[in-house]
N, C-alpha and C positions, 0 to 999 in steps of 0.2 A: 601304220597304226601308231598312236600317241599312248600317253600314259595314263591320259585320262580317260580315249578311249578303254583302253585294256583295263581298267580298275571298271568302268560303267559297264562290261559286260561281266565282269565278274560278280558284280553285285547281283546283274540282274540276273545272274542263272544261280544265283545264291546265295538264299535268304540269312546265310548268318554272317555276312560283311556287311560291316557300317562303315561310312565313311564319315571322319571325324575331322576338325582343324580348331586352331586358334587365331582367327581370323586370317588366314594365310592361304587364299583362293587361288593363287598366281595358276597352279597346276589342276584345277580342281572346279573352275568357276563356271562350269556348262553343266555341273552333274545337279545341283538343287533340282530341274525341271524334272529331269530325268528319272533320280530315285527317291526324291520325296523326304517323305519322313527318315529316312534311311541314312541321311547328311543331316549333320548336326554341326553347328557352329557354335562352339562358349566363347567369341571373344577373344581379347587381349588377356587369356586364363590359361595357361599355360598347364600347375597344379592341375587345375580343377577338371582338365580337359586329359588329363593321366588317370584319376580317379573316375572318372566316370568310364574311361575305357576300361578301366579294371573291375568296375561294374558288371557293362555289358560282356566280356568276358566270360565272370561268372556263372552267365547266364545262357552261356553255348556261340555269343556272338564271338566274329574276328572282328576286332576294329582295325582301322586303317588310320592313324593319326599323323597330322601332318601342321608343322609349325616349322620358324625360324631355327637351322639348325643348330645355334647357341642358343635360343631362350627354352628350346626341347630338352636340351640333353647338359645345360646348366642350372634356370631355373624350377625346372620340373625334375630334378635329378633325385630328390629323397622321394618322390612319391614314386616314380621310373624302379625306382631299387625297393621299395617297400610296396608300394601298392602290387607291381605288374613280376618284380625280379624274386620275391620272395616267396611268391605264390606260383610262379612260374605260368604266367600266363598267357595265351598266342596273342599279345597286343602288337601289333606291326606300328614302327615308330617310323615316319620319313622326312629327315632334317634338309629344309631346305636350304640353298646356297651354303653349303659346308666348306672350310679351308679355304682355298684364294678365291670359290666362287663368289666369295661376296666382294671381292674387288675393293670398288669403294669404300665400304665400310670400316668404321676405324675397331678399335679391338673390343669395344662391348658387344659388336655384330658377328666376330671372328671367332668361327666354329675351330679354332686349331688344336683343340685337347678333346672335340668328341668322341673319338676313337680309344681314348686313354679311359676316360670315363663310362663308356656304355661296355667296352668288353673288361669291367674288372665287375658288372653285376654278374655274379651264375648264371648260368643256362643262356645267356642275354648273346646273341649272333649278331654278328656286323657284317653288311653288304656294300660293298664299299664298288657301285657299277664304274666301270670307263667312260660308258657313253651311252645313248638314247637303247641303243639296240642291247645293248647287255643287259640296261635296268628292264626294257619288259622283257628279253629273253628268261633272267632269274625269277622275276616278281611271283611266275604261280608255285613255283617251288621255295619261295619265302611266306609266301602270304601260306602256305597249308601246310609249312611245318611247326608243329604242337610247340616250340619255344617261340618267345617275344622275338623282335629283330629290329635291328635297331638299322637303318636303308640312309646311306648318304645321297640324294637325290640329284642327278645330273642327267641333263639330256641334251649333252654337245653331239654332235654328228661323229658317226665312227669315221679311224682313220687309218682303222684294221679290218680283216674279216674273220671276223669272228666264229670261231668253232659251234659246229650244230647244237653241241647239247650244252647245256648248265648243272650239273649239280654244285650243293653245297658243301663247303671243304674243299673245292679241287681246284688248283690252277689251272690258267690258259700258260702253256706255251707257245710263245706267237712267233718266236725268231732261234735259230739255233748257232751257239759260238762257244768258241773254246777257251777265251781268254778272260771275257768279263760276263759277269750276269746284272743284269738291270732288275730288279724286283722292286715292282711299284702295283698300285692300286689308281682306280679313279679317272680322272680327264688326265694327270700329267704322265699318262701312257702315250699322251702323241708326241710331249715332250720325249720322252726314254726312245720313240721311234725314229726321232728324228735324233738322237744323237747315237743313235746305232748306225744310222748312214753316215754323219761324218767321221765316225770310229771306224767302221768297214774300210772309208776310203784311205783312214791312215794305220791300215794293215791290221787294225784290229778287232777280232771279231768276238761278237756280242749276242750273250743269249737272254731274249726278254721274255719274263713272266710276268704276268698280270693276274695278282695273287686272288682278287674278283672277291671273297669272303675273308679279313680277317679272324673272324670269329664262326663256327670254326677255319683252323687257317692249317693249308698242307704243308702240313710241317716237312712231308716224304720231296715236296719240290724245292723246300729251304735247303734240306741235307744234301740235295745231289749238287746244286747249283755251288756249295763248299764242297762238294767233294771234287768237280769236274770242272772250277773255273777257277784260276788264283784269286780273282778278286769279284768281289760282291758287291754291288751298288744297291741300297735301298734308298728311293727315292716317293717324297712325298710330300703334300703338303699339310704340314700336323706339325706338333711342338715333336723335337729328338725324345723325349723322353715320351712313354709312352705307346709310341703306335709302333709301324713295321720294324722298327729297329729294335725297339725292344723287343718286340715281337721275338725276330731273328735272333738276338741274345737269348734270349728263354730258353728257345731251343735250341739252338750249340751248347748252352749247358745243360739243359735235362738229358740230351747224348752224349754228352764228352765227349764234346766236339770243338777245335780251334781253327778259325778263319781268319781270312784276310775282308773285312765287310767295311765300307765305306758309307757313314749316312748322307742323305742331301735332305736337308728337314731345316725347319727351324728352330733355331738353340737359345733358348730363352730368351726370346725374340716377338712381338708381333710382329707384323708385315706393316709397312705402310702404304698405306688408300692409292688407289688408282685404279688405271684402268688397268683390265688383265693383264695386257701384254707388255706394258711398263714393270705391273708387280713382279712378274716372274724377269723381268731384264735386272729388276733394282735387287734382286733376291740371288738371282743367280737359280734360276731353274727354267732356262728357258733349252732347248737342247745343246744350240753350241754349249754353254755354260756349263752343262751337266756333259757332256764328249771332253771338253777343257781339263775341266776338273777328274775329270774319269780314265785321261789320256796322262795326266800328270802321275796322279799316284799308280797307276799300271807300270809305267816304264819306271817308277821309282822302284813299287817291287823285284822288276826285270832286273835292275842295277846290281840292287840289294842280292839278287840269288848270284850271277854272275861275279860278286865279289868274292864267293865263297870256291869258286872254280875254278 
C-alpha cells in the first residue's frame, strides 16, 4: 500500500477528512477522481490554504494538508501558529521533501529549521517517519489525534524492520550496545545503520534509536541511552540549533542530567545542491563519515577516562 492509497481509504470510510495542497500533487495526484469535492487545491497559496483548513476544522473536519516543506512551515508559519496552534485544532500538516530530501535545491527550498519552528507552536506534534513503512504505519494514529501535526513526508524503502505497533511519543529501538547510542529521526536512519556496522566491526558497539515523534518526543529513551552509553550521537538533517539536539539538551537539563552527546547536524550552515548521495558525502553524513566521526570522539573519551587511572 502507498500513501496515497492509505489517506483515499481513509477519506472514503470517513466523511470528516479533506484532503487539501498547495499545488503540491507529487503524492496525491490520483485522489481528485476518487474523492471529489473532498480535495481541494488553492494553488501556489500557502496562507490561504492554512486558513481555510482552519476553517474546515472548525466545523468537525480533519484536513490533511500538504505543501512544499519550506513554503508550509515558513511561509505559512504565522497563520500555522495563529490560525490552527492557537486554537488548537486537528489540522494534519505534511511537508514535502524536508531536510536533504530536497537535494537539489538551494536554501530557499531547504526545509532545515522545520522541526525548530513547528514544535515551538503548543500542542503542535512532529512526526518525523524513516521510511515508507513507518509513515503509513503512524498515519492513523496521527491523523485521529485531537492535536495539529505537523508529518515530515518521506517514502524511501525501509532498511529496518520495523516493530508491529506505532504509538505517539515512543521510540523504536532497533539495535542494542553499550558503548555508543545513535539517536536519529527520518531517512538518515539507514545512514546511523550502516555506520553501526562499521563500528561493530571496529569493537564498538552501538545502540540505535529511531526517535519516529519528536514532538511529543520519549524523553524516558533520551535518559537511558545517557545513563547506559558513554557517548550519544544525535544525528540529523536540521540546523544544530533547534531539532534533536536541542531537543536532548532540554531534557538533560529538565533532569539534572550531564552527558557525553555528540550532534551531526548542520551548524549554521545550508547544505549545497546535489544529488543525495554527494550531499551527504560533501556534508559528512553519510555512514562511514558518521562511524569516522563517532569512532574519534569515543576512543577520545576512552583516553580521557584512562588518564585518570
Amino acid at each position: 500500500m502507498t500513501y496515497e492509497q492509505l489517506l483515499c481509504n481513509l477519506v472514503e470510510s470517513d466523511e470528516r477528512y479533506m484532503v487539501v495542497t498547495a499545488e503540491n500533487r507529487a503524492a496525491i495526484r490520483n485522489l481528485p477522481p476518487r474523492i471529489g469535492d473532498r480535495f481541494i487545491d488553492v494553488g501556489i497559496a500557502e496562507q490561504t490554504m492554512i486558513g481555510l483548513c482552519a476553517g474546515l476544522a472548525l466545523r468537525g473536519r480533519i484536513p490533511v494538508a500538504h505543501a512544499l516543506a519550506t513554503f508550509l512551515t515558513l511561509r505559512a508559519f504565522e497563520f500555522i501558529r495563529t490560525d490552527v496552534g492557537i486554537a488548537r485544532l486537528p489540522v494534519k500538516l505534511v511537508g514535502g521533501v524536508p531536510g536533504f530530501l530536497s537535494e537539489a535545491n538551494g536554501p530557499t527550498h531547504q526545509a532545515i529549521e522545520d522541526i525548530a519552528l513547528m514544535r515551538g507552536i503548543p500542542h503542535m506534534g512532529v512526526f518525523c517517519p524513516a521510511d515508507e513503512e513507518e509513515l503509513l504505519q503512524g498515519l492513523p494514529a496521527i491523523l485521529e489525534s485531537p492535536d495539529p501535526f505537523y508529518i515530515r513526508y518521506n517514502t524511501m524503502k525501509p532498511v529496518v524492520q520495523h516493530s508491529n505497533s506505532f504509538e505517539i511519543g515512543v521510540a523504536e529501538r532497533l539495535a542494542d550496545g553499550e558503548d555508543v547510542t545513535i539517536l536519529t529521526y527520518g531517512f538518515l536512519l539507514r545512514e546511523a545503520m550502516e555506520a553501526r556496522r562499521i563500528l561493530e566491526a571496529e569493537g564498538v558497539t552501538v545502540r540505535v534509536v529511531n526517535m519516529r515523534t519528536l514532538k511529543p518526543v520519549d524523553e524516558s529513551a533520551i535518559l537511558r541511552a545517557v545513563e547506559e552509553t558513554p557517548l550519544v550521537v544525535t544525528l540529523e538533517d536540521h540546523f544544530l540549533t533547534g531539532g534533536l539536539y536541542s531537543i536532548v539538551a532540554e531534557v538533560l537539563l529538565r533532569n539534572q542530567m550531564r552527558g557525553n552527546v555528540m550532534p551531526i547536524a548542520l551548524n549554521e550552515q545550508w547544505f549545497t545542491p546535489g544529488l543525495l548521495g554527494d550531499v551527504l558525502r560533501l556534508h559528512g553524513f553519510t555512514g562511514e563519515a558518521i562511524a569516522e566521526a563517532t569512532l574519534r570522539r569515543y576512543e577520545s573519551l576512552a583516553a580521557h577516562v584512562r588518564s585518570y587511572i
